[in-house]
N, C-alpha and C positions, 0 to 999 in steps of 0.2 A: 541530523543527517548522518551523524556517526553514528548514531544508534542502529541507522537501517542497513550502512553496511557492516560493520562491524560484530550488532551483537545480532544480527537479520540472516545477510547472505551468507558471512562467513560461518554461521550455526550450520545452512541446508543442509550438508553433507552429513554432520557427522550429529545432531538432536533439530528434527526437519519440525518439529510439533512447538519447540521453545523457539527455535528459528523465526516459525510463521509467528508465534505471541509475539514476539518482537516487530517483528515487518509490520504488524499490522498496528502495532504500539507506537511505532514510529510515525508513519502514515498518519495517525491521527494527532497526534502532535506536531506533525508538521504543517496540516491544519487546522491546528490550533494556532500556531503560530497567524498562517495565513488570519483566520477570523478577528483575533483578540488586538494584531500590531500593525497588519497591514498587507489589506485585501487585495492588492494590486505586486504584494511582494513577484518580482521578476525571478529570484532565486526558488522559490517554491513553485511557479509557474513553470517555469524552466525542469526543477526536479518531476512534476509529476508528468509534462510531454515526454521526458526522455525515457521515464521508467514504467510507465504502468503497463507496459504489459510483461515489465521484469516481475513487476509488483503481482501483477496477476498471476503469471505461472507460479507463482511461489506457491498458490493455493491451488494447484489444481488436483495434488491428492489431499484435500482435507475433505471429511467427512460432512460438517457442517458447512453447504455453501450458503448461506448467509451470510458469510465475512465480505462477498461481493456486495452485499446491499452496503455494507459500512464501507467499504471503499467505494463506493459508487455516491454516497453520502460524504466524504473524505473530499472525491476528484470529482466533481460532478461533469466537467469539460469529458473524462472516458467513460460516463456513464455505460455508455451504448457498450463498449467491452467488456465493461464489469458483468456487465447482462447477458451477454454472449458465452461469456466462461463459466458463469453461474447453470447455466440450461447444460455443459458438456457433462 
């Protein structure tokens, strides 16, 4: 979770490209966690309601949108958004 703000939101401003590596680095270790310890974790269920679409604007200038299929593989609960920000 420190990774995603830390070395994620606090990057955007100022290297938005190492930012997104991060965000999205994060996000998938976060689940990982979810898969490998515990699939019903509250605390990652909890992170990905309240930020995905924090999550998602992160990537709305990257070139490759396909970082949405991996967060949509990531959060599959916001698929439908990931899907939505992908086609903008």
């Amino acid at each position: 979770f420190n990774n995603y703000y830390f070395d994620g939101l606090d990057l955007l401003n100022t290297d938005e490209k190492k930012a997104q590596e991060n965000i999205l680095h994060a996000v998938e270790s976060i689940n990982q966690v979810r898969r490998l310890q515990n699939s019903l974790s509250v605390f990652v269920k909890q992170f990905f309601d309240t930020k995905y679409k924090e999550v998602a604007d992160s990537f709305l200038s990257a070139s490759d949108k396909s970082v949405y299929d991996r967060l949509g593989s990531a959060d599959q609960e916001h698929l439908s958004t990931y899907q939505e920000y992908r086609r903008r």
